[in-house]
C-alpha positions in Angstrom: -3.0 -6.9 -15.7 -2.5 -10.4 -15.1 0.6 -11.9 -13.7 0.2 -15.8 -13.8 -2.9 -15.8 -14.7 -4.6 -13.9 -11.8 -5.2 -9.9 -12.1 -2.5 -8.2 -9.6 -5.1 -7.1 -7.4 -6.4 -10.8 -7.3 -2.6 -11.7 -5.6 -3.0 -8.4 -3.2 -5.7 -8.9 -2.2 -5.3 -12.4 -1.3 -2.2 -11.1 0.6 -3.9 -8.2 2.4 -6.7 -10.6 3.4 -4.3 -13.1 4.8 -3.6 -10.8 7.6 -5.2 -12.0 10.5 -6.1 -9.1 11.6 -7.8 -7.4 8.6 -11.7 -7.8 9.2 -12.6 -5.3 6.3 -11.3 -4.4 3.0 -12.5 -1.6 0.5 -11.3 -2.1 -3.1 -11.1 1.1 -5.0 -11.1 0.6 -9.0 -11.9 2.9 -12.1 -15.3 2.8 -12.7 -15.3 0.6 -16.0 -13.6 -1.9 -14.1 -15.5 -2.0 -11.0 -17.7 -5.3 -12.0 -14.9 -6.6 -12.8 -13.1 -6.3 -9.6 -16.0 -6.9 -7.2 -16.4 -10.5 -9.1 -12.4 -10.8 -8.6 -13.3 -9.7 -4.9 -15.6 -12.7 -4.3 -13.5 -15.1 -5.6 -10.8 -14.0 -3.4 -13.0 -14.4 -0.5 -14.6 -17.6 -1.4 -10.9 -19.2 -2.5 -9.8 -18.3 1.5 -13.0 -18.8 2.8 -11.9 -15.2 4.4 -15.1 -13.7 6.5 -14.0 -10.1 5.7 -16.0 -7.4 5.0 -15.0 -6.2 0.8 -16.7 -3.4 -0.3 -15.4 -2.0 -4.1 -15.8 2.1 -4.9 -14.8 4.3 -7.4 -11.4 5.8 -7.3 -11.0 9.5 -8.0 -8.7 10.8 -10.7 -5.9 11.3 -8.5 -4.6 8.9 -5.7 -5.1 10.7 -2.9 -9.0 10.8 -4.2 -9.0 7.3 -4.2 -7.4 7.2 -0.8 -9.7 9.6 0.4 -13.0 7.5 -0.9 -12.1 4.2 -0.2 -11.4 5.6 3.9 -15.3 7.2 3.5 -16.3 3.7 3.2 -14.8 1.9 6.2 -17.2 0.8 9.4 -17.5 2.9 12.2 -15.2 0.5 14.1 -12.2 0.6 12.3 -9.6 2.2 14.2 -6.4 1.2 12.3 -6.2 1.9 8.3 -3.9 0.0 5.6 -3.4 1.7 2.8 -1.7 -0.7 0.1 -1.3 -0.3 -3.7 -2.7 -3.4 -5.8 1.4 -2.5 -8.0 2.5 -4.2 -4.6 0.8 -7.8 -5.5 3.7 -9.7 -3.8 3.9 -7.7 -0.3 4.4 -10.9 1.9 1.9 -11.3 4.9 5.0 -10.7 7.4 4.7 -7.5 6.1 1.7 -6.4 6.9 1.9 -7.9 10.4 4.8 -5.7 11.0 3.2 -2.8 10.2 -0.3 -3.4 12.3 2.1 -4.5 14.7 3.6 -0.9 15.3 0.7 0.8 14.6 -0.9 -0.9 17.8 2.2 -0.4 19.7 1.1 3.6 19.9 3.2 4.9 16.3 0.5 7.0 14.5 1.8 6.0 10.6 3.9 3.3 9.3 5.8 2.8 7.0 7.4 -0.1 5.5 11.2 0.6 3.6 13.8 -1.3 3.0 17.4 0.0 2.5 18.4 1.8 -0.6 21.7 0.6 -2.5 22.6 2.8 -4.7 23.7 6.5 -4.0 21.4 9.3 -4.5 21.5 12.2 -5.6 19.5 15.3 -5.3 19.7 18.0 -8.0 18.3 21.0 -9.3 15.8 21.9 -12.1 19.0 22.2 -14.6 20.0 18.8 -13.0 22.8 19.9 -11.4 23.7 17.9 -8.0 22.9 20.0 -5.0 24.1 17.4 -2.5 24.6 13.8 -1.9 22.4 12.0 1.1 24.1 10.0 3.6 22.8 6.1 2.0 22.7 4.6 5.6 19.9 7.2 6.6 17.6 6.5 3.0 14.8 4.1 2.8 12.5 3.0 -0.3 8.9 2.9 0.8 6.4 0.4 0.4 3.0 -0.4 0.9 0.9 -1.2 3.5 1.1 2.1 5.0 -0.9 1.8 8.3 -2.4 4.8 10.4 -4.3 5.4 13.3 -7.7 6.3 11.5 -7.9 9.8 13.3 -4.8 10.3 11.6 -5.4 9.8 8.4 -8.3 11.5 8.4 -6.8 14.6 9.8 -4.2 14.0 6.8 -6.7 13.9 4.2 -8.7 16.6 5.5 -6.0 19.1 5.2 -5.5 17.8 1.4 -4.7 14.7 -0.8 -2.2 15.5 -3.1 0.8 13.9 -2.4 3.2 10.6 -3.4 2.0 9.1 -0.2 -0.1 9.1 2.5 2.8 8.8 4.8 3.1 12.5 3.2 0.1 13.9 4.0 0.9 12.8 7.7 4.1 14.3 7.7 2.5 17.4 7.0 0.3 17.0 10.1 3.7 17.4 12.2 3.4 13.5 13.0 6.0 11.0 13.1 6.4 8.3 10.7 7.5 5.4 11.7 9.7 3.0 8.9 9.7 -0.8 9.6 11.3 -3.3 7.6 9.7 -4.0 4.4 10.4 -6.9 1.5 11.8 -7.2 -1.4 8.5 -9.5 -2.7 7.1 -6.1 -2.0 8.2 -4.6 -5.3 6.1 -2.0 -7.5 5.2 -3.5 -10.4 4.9 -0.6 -13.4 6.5 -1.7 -16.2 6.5 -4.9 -18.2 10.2 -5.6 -16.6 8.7 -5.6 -13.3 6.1 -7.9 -14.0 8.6 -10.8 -15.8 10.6 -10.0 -11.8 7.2 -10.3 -10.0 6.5 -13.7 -12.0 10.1 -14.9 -11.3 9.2 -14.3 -7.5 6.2 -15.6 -7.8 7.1 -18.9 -9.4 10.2 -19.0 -6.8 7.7 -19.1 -3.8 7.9 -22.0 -1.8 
C-alpha cells in the first residue's frame, strides 16, 4: 500500500534504520510479495547509504509466526530485539531511541503508549459494561516493542498467539515497561488512516 508514493514498509523501514543503533533488520513479508520487498529493502539501504544487515523471510499465517521467524533469523550477536509493525510507517526515530534506551537501562520489554482520551469501557459478551477503568492508568500501545532477546525468546517459546509481544512476555511473569510513544506513530488500517498518515506526512518539517 503506498502512502505518497512509497510502500508503507518503504517509510518504516527507513525510520527503523535511522536508529543509530540498529545494525540489523529482518523484513518478514507474505511470500508473493517477498521479491518485492527485498528490492524495496535495497533501495532503502542504498537511499541512506545505511550499512545494516536486511534479511527478508516469510511470515507465518498468524503474527506471532511471523514474529517468531523473523527472531530465527537474527545474528548471534543481537542481544536487544525491536519488534515493529510496517502499519506504524510514521513511528518517529525519537521513538525508537526511547525504547532501546530503556531496554539498555536493565527493563526486559518495552513498550511505547501514549495516553488514551476517551473513556473505556469493559463489557461482557451481551455487551453489558462490567466496569469503567480509571483513564489516567490506560495507555494505547505502539510499536517498536524492544526485548532483551532471551526474553523474547522465552516468550515465544511458551507460544505466539497473542495481540502483542509485550503479551507473550507478560505471560512470562515479566515486567513491561511503557515509555512515551507518538502520535506519528499511528496504525494505519483503513483508508481513513492512510489520508491521516499522508496529512502527517506532508506536515513534516
Amino acid at each position: 500500500m503506498p502512502l505518497a508514493g512509497v510502500p508503507l514498509l518503504g517509510h518504516a523501514l527507513r525510520g527503523a534504520l535511522s536508529c543509530p543503533a540498529v545494525s540489523e533488520a529482518v523484513v518478514v513479508a507474505p511470500a508473493a510479495h517477498r521479491a518485492e520487498a527485498e528490492s524495496l529493502s535495497e533501495d532503502v539501504c542504498r537511499q541512506l547509504g545505511s550499512a545494516a544487515a536486511v534479511t527478508v523471510v516469510v511470515g507465518g499465517s498468524e503474527r506471532g509466526d511471523s514474529v517468531a521467524a523473523g527472531l530465527a533469523e537474527l545474528g548471534d550477536a543481537v542481544e536487544i530485539v525491536l519488534v515493529h509493525d510496517a502499519a506504524r510507517c510514521l513511528t518517529p526515530v525519537a521513538v525508537f531511541d526511547r525504547v532501546v534506551a530503556a531496554v539498555r537501562d536493565g527493563a526486559a520489554a518495552v513498550v511505547p503508549g501514549t495516553a488514551v482520551v476517551d473513556t473505556v469501557k469493559q463489557v461482557d459478551a451481551n455487551g453489558y459494561v462490567l466496569a469503567t477503568p480509571e483513564r489516567s492508568t490506560l495507555r494505547a500501545v505502539q510499536t517498536p516493542q524492544g526485548f532483551r532477546r532471551e526474553v523474547l525468546e522465552r516468550a515465544h517459546a511458551g507460544g505466539s498467539a497473542a495481540t502483542d509481544d509485550a503479551g507473550l512476555v507478560e505471560r512470562l511473569g515479566e515486567r513491561v515497561l511503557v515509555v512515551d510513544g507518538d502520535p506519528l506513530a499511528l496504525k494505519v488500517t483503513t483508508p481513513a488512516d492512510l489520508d491521516s498518515a499522508a496529512r502527517l506526512l506532508a506536515a513534516r518539517p
